[in-house]
PDB file of N, CA, C and O in Angstrom:
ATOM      1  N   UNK A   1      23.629 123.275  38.049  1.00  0.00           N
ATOM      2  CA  UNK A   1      24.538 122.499  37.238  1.00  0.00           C
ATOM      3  C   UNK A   1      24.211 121.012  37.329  1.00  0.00           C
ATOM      4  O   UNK A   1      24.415 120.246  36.386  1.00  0.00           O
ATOM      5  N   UNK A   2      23.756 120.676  38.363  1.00  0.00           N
ATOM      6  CA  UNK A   2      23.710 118.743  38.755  1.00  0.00           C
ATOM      7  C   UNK A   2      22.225 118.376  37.742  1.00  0.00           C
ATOM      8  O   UNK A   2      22.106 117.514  36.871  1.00  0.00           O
ATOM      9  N   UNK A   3      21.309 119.283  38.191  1.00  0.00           N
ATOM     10  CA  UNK A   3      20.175 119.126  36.866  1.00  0.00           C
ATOM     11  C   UNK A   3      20.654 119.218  35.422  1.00  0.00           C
ATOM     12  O   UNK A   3      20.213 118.381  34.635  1.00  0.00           O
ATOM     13  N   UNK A   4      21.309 119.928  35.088  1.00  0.00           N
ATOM     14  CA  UNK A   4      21.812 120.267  33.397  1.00  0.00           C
ATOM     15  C   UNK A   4      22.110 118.593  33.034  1.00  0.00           C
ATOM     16  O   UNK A   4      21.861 117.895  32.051  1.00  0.00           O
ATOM     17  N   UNK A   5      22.740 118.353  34.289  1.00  0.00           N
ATOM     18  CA  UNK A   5      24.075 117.450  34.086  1.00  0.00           C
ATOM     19  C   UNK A   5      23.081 116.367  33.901  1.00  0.00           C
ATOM     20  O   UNK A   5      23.189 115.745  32.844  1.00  0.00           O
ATOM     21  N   UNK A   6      22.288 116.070  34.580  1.00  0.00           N
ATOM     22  CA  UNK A   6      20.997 114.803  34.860  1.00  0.00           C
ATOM     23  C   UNK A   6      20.130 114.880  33.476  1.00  0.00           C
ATOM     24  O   UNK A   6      20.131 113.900  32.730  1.00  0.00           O
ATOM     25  N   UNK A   7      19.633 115.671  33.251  1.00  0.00           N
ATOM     26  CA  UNK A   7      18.948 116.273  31.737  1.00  0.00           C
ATOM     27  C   UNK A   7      20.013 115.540  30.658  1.00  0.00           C
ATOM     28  O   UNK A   7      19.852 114.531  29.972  1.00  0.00           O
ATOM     29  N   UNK A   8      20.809 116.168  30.742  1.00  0.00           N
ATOM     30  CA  UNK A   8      22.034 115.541  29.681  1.00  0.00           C
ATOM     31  C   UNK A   8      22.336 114.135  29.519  1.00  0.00           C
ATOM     32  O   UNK A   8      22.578 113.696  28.395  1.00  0.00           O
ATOM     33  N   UNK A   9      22.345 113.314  30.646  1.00  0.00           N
ATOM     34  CA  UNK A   9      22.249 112.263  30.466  1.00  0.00           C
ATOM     35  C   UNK A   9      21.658 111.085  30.195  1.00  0.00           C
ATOM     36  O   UNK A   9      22.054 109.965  29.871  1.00  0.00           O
ATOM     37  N   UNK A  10      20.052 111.876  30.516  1.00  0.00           N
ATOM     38  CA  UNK A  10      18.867 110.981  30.391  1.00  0.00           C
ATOM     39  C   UNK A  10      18.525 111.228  28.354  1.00  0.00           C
ATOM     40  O   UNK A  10      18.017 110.372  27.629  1.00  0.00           O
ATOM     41  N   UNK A  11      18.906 112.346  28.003  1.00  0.00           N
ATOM     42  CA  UNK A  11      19.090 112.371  26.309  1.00  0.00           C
ATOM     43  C   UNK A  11      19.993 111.907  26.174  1.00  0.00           C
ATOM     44  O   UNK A  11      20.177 111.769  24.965  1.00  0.00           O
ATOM     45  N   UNK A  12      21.145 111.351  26.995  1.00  0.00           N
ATOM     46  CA  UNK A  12      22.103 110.351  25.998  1.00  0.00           C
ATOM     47  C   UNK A  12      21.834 108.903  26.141  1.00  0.00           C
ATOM     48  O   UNK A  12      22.017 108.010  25.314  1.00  0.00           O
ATOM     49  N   UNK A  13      21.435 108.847  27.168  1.00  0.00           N
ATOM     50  CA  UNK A  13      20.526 107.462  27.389  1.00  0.00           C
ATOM     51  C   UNK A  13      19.145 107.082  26.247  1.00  0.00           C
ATOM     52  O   UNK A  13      18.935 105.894  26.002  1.00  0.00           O
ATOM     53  N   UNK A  14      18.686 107.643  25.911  1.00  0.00           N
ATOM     54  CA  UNK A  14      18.136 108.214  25.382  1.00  0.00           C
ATOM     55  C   UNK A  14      17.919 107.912  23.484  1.00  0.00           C
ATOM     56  O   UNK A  14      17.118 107.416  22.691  1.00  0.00           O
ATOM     57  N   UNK A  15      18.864 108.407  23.513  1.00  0.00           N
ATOM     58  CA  UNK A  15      19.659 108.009  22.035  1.00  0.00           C
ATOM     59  C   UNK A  15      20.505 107.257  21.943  1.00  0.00           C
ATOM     60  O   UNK A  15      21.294 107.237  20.998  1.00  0.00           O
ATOM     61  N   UNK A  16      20.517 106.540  22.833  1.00  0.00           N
ATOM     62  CA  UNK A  16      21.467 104.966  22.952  1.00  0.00           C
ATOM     63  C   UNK A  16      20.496 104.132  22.630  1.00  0.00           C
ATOM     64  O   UNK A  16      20.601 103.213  21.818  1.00  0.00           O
ATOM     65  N   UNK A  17      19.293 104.494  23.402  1.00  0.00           N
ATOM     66  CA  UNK A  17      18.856 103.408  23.406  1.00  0.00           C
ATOM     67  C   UNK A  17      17.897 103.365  21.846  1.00  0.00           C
ATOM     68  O   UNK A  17      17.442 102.277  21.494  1.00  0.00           O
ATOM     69  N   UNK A  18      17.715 104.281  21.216  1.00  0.00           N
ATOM     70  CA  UNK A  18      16.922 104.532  19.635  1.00  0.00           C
ATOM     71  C   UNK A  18      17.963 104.285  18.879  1.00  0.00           C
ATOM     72  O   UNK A  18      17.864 104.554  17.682  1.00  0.00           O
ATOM     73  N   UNK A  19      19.386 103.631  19.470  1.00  0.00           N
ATOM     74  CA  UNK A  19      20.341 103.920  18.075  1.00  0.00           C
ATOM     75  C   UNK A  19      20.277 102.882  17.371  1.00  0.00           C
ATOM     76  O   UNK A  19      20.588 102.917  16.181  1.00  0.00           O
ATOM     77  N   UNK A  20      19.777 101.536  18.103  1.00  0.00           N
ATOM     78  CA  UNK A  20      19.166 100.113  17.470  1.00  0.00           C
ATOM     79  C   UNK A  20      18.339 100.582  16.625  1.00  0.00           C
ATOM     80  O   UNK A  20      17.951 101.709  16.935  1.00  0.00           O
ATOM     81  N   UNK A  21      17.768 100.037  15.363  1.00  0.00           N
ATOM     82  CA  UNK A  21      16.934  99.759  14.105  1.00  0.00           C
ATOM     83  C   UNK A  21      16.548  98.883  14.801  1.00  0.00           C
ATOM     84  O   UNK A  21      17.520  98.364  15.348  1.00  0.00           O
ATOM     85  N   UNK A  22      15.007  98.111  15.279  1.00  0.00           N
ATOM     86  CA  UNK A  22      14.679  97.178  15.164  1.00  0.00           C
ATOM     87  C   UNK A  22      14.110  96.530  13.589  1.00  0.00           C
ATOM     88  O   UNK A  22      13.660  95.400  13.400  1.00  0.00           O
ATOM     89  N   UNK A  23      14.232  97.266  12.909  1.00  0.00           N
ATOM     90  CA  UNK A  23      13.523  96.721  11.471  1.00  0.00           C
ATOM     91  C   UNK A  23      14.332  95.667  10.617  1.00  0.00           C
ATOM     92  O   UNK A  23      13.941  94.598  10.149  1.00  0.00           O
ATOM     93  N   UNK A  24      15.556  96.266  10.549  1.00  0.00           N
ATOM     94  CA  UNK A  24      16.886  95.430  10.342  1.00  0.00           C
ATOM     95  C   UNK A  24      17.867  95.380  10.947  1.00  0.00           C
ATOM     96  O   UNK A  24      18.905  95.155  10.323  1.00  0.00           O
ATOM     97  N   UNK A  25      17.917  95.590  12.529  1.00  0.00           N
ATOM     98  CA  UNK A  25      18.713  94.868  13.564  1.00  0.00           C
ATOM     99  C   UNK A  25      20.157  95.735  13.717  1.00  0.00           C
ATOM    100  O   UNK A  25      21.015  95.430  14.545  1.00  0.00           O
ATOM    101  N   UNK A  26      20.302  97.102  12.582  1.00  0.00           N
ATOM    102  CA  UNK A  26      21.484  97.529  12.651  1.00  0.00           C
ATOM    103  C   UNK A  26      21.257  98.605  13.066  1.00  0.00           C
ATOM    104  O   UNK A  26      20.200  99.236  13.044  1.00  0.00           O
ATOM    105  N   UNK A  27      23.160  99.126  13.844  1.00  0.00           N
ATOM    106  CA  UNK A  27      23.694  99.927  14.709  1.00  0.00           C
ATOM    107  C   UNK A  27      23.866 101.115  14.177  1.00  0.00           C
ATOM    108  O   UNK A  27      24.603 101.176  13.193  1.00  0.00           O
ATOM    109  N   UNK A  28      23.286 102.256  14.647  1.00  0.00           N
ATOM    110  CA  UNK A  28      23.720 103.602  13.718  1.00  0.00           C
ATOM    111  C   UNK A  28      24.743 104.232  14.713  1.00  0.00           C
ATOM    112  O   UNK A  28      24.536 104.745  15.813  1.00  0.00           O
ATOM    113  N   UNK A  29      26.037 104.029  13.945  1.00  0.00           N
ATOM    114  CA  UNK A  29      26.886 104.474  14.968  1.00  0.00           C
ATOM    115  C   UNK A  29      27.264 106.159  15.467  1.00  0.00           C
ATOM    116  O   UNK A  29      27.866 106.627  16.434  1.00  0.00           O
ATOM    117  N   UNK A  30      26.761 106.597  14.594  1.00  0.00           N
ATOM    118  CA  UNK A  30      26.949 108.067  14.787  1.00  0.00           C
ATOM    119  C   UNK A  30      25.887 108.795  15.939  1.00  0.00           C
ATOM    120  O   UNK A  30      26.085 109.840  16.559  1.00  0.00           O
ATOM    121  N   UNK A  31      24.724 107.900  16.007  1.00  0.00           N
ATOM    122  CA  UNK A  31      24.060 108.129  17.176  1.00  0.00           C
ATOM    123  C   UNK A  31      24.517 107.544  18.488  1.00  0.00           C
ATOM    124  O   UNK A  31      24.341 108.103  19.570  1.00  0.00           O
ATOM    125  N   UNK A  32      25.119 106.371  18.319  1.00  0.00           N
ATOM    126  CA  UNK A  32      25.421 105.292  19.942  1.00  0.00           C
ATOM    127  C   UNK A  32      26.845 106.546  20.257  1.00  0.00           C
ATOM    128  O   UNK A  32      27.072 107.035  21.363  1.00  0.00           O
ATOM    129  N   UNK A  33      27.654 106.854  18.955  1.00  0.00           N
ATOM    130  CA  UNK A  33      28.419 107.951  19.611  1.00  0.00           C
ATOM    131  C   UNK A  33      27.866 109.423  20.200  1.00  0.00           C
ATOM    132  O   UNK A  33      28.246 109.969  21.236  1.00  0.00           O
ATOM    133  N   UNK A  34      27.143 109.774  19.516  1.00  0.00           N
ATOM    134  CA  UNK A  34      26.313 111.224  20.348  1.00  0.00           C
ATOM    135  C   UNK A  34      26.224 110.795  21.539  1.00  0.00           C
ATOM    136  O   UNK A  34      27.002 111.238  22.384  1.00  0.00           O
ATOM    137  N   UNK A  35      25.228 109.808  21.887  1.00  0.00           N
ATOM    138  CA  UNK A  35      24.307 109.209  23.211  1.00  0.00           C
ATOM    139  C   UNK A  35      25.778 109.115  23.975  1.00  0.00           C
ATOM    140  O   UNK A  35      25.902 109.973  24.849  1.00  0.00           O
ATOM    141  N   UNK A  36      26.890 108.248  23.810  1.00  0.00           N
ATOM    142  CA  UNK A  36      27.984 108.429  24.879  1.00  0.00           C
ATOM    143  C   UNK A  36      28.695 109.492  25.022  1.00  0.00           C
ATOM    144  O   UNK A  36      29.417 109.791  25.973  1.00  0.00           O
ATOM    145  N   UNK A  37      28.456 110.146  23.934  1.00  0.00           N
ATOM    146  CA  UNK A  37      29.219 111.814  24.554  1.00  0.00           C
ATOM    147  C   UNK A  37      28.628 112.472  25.490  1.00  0.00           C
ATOM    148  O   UNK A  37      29.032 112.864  26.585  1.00  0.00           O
ATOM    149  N   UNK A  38      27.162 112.599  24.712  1.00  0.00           N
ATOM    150  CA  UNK A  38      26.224 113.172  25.872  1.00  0.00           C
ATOM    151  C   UNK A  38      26.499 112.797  27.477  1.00  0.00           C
ATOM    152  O   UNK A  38      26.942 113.489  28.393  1.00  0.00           O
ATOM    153  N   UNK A  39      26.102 111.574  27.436  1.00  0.00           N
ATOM    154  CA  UNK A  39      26.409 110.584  28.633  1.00  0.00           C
ATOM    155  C   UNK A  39      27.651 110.817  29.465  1.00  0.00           C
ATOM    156  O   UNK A  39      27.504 110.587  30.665  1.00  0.00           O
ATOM    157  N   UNK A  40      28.942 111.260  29.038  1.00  0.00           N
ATOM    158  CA  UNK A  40      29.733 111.500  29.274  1.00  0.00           C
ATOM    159  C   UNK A  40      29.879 112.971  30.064  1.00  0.00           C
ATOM    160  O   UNK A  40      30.401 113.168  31.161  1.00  0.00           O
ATOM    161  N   UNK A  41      29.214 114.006  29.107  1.00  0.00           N
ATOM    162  CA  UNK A  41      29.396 114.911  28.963  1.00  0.00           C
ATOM    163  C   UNK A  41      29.025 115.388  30.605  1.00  0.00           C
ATOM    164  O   UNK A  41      29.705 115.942  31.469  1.00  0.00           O
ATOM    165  N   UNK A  42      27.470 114.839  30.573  1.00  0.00           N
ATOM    166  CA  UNK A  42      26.525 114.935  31.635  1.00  0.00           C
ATOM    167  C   UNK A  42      26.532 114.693  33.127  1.00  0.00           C
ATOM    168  O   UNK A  42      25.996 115.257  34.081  1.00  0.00           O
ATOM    169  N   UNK A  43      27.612 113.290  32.935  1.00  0.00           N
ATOM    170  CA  UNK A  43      28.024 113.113  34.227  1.00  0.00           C
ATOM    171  C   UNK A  43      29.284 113.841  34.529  1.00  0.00           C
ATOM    172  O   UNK A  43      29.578 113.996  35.714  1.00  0.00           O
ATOM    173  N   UNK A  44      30.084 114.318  33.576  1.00  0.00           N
ATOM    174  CA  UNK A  44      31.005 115.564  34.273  1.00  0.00           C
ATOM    175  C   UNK A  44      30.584 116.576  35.045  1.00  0.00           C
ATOM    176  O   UNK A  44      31.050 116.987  36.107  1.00  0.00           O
ATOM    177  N   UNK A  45      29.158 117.143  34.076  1.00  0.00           N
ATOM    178  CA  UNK A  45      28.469 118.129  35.014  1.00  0.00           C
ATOM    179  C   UNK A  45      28.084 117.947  35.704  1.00  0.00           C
ATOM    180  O   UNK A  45      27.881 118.914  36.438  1.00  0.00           O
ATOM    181  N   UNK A  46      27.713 116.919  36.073  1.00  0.00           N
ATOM    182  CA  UNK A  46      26.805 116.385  37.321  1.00  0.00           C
ATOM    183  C   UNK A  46      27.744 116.724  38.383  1.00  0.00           C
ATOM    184  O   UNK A  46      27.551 117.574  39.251  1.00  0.00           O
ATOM    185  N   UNK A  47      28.782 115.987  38.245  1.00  0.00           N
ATOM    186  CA  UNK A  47      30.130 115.544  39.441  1.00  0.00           C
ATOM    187  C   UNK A  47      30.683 117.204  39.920  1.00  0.00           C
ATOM    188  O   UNK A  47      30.734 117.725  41.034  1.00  0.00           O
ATOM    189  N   UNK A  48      30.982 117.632  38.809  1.00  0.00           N
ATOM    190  CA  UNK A  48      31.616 118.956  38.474  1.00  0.00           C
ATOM    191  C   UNK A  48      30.361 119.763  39.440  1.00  0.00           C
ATOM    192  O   UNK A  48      30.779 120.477  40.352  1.00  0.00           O
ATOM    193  N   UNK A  49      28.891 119.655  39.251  1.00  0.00           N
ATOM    194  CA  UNK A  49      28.261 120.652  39.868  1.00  0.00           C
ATOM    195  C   UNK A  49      27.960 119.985  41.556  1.00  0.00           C
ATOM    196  O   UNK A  49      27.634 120.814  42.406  1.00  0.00           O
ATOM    197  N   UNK A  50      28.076 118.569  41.961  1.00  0.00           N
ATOM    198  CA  UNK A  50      27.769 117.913  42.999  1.00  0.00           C
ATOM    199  C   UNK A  50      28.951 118.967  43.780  1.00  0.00           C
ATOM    200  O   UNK A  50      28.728 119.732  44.718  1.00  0.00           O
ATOM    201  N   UNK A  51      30.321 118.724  43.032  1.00  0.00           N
ATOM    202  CA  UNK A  51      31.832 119.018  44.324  1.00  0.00           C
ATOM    203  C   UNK A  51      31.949 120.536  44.489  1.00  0.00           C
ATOM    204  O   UNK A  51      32.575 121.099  45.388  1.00  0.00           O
ATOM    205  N   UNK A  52      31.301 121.090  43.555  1.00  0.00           N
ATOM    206  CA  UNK A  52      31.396 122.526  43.801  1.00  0.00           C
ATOM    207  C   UNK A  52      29.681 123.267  45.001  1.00  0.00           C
ATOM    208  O   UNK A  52      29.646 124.292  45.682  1.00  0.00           O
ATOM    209  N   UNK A  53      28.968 122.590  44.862  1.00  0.00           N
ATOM    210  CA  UNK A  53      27.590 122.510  46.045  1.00  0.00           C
ATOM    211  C   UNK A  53      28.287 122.298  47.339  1.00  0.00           C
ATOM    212  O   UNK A  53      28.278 123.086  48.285  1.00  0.00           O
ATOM    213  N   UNK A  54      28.982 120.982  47.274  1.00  0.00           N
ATOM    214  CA  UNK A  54      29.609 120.893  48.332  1.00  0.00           C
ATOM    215  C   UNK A  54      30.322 121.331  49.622  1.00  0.00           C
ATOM    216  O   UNK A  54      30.218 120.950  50.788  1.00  0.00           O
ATOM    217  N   UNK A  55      31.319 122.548  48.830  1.00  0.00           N
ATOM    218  CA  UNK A  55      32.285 123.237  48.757  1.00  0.00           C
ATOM    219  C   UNK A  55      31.111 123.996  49.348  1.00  0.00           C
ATOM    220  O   UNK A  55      30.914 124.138  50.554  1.00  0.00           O
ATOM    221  N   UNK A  56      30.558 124.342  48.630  1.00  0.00           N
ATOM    222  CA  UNK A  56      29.301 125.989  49.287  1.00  0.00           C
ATOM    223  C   UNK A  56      28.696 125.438  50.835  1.00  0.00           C
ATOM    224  O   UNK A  56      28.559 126.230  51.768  1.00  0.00           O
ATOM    225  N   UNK A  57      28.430 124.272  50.931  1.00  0.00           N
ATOM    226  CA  UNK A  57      27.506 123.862  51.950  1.00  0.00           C
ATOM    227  C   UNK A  57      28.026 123.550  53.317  1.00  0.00           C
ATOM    228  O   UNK A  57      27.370 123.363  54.341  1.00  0.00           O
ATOM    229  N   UNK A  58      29.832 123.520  53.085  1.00  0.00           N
ATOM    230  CA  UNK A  58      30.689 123.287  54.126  1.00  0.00           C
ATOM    231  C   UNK A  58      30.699 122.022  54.168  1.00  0.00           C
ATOM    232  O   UNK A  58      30.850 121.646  55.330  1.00  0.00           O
ATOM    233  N   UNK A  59      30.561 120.733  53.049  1.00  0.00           N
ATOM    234  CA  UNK A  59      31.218 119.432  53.079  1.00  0.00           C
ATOM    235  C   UNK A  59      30.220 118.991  53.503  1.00  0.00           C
ATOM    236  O   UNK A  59      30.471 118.179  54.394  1.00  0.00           O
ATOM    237  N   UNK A  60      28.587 119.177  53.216  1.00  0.00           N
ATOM    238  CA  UNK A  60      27.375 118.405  54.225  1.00  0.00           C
ATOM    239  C   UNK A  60      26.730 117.781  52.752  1.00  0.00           C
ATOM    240  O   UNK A  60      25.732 117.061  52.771  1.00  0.00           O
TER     241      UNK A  60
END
């Protein structure tokens, strides 16, 4: 799950950072929103798969 979660975020990073036009300087917002969902999404799983490892490993 902490990989999914890492994967996920490096494509929302990803598409944040392509959501600039450098040609004419404008914001495509429907991508800067994907890229923070993703981003979002990713570090839930991350956290979500870190506390549940945890839990398995006896808190180490």
């Amino acid at each position: 799950m902490e990989k999914n979660g890492l994967f996920l975020c490096s494509i929302g990073f990803l598409i944040i950072l392509f959501s600039m036009k450098p040609g004419n300087m404008q914001l495509d917002v429907y991508s800067l929103t994907t890229g923070v969902a993703l981003v979002a999404l990713g570090g839930w799983l991350f956290f979500k798969g870190k506390k549940k490892s945890e839990q398995q490993n006896g808190g180490k």
